[in-house]
DOMI-468678 format. One record per residue (C-alpha): residue number from 1; residue in one letter; z, x, y. Coordinates in nm, 3 decimals, m for minus. Layout:
+-------+------+---------+---------+---------+
! gumar ! tigu !       z !       x !       y !
+-------+------+---------+---------+---------+
!   NUM !    A !       Z !       X !       Y !
...
+-------+------+---------+---------+---------+
//
This chain:
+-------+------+---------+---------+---------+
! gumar ! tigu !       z !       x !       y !
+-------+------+---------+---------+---------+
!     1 !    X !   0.000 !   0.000 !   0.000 !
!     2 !    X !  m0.105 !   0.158 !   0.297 !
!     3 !    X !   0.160 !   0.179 !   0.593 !
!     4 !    X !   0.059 !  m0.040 !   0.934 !
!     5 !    X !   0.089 !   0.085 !   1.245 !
!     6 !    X !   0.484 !  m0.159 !   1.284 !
!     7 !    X !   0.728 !   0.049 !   1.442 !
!     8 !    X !   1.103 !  m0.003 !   1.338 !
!     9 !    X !   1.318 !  m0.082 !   1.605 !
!    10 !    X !   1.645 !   0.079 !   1.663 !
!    11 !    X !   1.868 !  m0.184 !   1.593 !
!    12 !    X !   2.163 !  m0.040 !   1.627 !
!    13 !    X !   2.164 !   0.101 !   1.966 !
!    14 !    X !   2.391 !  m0.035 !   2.209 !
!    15 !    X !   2.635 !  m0.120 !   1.935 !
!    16 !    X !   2.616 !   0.178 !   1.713 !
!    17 !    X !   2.570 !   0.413 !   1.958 !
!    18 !    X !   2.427 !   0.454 !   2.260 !
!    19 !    X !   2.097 !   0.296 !   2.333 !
!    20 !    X !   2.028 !   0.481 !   2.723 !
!    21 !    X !   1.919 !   0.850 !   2.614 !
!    22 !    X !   2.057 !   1.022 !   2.888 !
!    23 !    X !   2.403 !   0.868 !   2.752 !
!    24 !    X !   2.316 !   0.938 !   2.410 !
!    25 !    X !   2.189 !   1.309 !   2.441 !
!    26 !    X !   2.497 !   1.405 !   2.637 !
!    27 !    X !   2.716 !   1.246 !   2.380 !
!    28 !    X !   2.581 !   1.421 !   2.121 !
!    29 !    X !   2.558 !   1.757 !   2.318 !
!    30 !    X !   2.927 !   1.711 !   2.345 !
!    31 !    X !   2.970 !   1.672 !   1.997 !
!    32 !    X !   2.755 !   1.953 !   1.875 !
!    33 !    X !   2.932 !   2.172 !   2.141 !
!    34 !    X !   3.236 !   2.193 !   1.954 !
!    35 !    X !   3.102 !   2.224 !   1.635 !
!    36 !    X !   3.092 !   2.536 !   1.408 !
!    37 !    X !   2.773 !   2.717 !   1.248 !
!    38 !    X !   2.852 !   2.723 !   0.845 !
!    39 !    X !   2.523 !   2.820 !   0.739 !
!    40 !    X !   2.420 !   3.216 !   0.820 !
!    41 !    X !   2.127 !   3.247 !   1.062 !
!    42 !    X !   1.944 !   3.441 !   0.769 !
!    43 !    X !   1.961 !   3.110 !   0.528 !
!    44 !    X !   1.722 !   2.879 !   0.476 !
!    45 !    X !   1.909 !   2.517 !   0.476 !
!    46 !    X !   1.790 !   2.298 !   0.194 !
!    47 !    X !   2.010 !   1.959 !   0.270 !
!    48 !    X !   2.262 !   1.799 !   0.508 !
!    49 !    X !   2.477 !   1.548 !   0.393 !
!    50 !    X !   2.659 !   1.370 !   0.697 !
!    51 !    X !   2.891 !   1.017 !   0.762 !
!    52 !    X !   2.668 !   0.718 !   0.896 !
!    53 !    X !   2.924 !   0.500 !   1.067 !
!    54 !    X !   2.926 !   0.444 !   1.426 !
!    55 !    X !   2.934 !   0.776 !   1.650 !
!    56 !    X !   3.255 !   0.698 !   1.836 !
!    57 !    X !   3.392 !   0.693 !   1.416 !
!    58 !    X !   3.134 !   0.944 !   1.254 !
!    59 !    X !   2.948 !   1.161 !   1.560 !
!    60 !    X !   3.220 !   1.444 !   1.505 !
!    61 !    X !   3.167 !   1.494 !   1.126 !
!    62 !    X !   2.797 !   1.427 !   1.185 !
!    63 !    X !   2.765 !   1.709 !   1.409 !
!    64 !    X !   2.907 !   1.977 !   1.165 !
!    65 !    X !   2.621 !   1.908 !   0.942 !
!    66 !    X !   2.356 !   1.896 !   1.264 !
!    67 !    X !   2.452 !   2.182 !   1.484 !
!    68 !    X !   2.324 !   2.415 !   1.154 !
!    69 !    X !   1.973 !   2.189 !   1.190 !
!    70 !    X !   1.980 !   2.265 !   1.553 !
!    71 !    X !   1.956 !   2.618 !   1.445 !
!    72 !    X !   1.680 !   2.606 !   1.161 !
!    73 !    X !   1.471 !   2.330 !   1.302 !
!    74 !    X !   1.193 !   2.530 !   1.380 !
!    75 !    X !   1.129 !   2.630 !   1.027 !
!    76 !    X !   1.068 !   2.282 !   0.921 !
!    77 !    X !   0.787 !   2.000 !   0.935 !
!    78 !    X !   0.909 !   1.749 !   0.787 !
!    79 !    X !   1.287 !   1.526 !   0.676 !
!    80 !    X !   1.318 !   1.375 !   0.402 !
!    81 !    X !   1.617 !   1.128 !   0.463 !
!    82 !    X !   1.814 !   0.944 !   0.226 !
!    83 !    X !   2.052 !   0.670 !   0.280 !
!    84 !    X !   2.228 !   0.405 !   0.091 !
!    85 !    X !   2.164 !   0.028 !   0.106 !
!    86 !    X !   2.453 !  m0.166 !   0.241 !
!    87 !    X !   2.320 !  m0.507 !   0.264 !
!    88 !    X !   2.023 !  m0.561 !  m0.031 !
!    89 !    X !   2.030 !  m0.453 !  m0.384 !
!    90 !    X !   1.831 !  m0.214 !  m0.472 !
!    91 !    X !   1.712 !  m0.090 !  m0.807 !
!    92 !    X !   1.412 !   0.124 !  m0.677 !
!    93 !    X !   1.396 !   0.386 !  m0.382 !
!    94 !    X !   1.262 !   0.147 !  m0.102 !
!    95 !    X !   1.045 !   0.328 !   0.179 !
!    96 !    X !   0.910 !   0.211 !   0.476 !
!    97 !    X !   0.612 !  m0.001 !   0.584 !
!    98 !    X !   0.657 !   0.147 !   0.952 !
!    99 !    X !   0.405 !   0.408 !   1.122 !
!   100 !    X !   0.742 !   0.508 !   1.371 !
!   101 !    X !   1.130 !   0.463 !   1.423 !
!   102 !    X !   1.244 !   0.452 !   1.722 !
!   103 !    X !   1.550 !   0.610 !   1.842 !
!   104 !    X !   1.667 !   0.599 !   2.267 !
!   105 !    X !   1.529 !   1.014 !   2.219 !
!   106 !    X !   1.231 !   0.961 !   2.105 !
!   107 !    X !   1.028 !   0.833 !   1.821 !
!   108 !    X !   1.014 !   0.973 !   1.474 !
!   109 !    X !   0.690 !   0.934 !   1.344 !
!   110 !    X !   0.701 !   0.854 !   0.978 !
!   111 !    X !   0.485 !   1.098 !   0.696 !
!   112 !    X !   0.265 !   0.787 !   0.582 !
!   113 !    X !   0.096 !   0.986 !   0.373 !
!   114 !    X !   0.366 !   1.125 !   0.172 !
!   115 !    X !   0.483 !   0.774 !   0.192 !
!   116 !    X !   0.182 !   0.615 !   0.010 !
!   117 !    X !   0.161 !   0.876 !  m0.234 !
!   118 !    X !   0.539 !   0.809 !  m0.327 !
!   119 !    X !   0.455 !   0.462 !  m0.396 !
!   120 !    X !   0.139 !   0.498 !  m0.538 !
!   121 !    X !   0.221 !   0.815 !  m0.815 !
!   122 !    X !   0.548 !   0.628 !  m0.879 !
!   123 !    X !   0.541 !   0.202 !  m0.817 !
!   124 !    X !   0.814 !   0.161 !  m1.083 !
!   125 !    X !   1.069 !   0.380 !  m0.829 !
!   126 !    X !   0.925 !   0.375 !  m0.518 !
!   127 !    X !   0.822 !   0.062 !  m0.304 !
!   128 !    X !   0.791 !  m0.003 !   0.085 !
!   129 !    X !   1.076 !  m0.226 !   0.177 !
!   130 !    X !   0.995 !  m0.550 !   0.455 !
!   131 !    X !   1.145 !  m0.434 !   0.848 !
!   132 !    X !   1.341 !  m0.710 !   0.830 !
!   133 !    X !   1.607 !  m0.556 !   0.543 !
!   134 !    X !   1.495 !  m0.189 !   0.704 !
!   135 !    X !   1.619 !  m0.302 !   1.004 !
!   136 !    X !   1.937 !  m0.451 !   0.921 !
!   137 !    X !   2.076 !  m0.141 !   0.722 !
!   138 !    X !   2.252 !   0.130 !   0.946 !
!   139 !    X !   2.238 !   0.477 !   0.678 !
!   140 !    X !   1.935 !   0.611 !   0.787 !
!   141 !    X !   1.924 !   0.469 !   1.151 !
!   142 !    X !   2.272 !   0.654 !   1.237 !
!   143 !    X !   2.119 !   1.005 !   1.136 !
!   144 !    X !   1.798 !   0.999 !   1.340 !
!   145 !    X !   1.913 !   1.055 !   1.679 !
!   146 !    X !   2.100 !   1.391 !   1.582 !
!   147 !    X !   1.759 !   1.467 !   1.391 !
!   148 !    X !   1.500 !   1.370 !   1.653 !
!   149 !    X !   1.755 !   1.592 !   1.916 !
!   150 !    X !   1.721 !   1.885 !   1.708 !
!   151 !    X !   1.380 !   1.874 !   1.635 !
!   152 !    X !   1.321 !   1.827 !   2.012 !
!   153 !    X !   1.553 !   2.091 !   2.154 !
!   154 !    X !   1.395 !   2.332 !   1.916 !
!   155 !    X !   1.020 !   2.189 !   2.101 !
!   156 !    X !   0.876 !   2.118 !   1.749 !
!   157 !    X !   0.767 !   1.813 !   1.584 !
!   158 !    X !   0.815 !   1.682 !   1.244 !
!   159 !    X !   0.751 !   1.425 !   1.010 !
!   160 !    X !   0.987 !   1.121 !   0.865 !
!   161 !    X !   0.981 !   1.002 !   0.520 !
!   162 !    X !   1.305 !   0.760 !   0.526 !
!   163 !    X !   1.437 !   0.621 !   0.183 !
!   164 !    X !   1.738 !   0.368 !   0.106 !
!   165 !    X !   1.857 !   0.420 !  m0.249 !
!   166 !    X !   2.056 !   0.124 !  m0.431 !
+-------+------+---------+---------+---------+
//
């Protein structure tokens, strides 16, 4: 299935987190500030695993894992992110239909190609999920902001394939 050009809306800025990006990037500035490198600048980081709960609740913890993507963000093209589905079961990896998410810092723009090839080399485990239960879960939404402000203060663009797990 091939994705459309939808874009999925952040829908939980302004409750979340921030949704005014000035607001946002100086929130997570702060938070990043005070956290520690724990991966040497001679490593090449593999994963991140990080909270997704609200940022006044999670931003802290979040920012350990970030401030060490801040650093290596330049040698990378592309995020593969994985989050868990908190309000429809699941018994596949669902993907997106969506050419874009939005966050208030920018857009990530989605890998559809990697997407389509997911689904089409594996339908049994991979299918694109409707916006409307994308939309409503907060895992993957919570994380892009600290990835799109990485990506961005490291001037280099990447490439999104989001999945929700069951």
């Amino acid at each position: 299935m091939k994705s459309s050009s939808l874009i999925r809306t952040a829908t939980h800025a302004g409750s979340w987190y921030d949704s005014k990006a000035s607001k946002l990037d100086k929130e997570l500035s702060g938070y990043l500030a005070k956290a520690e490198y724990t991966v040497p600048a001679d490593s090449k980081l593999r994963a991140l695993i990080g909270p997704h709960a609200g940022y006044r609740y999670s931003g802290p913890s979040q920012a350990w894992a970030y401030k060490n993507l801040n650093a290596h963000a330049k040698d990378y093209d592309r995020v593969v992110l994985l989050g868990p589905s908190h309000k429809v079961y699941l018994d596949f990896a669902a993907t997106t239909v969506c050419s874009e998410w939005e966050t208030p810092l920018g857009n990530a723009i989605v890998d559809e190609e990697a997407v389509d090839r997911l689904c089409s080399d594996n339908p049994e485990k991979f299918k694109q999920i409707d916006t409307k239960y994308e939309e409503d879960e907060h895992s993957l939404e919570m994380h892009l902001p600290y990835i799109v402000k990485a990506f961005k203060d490291n001037n280099k663009e990447f490439k999104l394939i989001p999945i929700m797990v069951g």
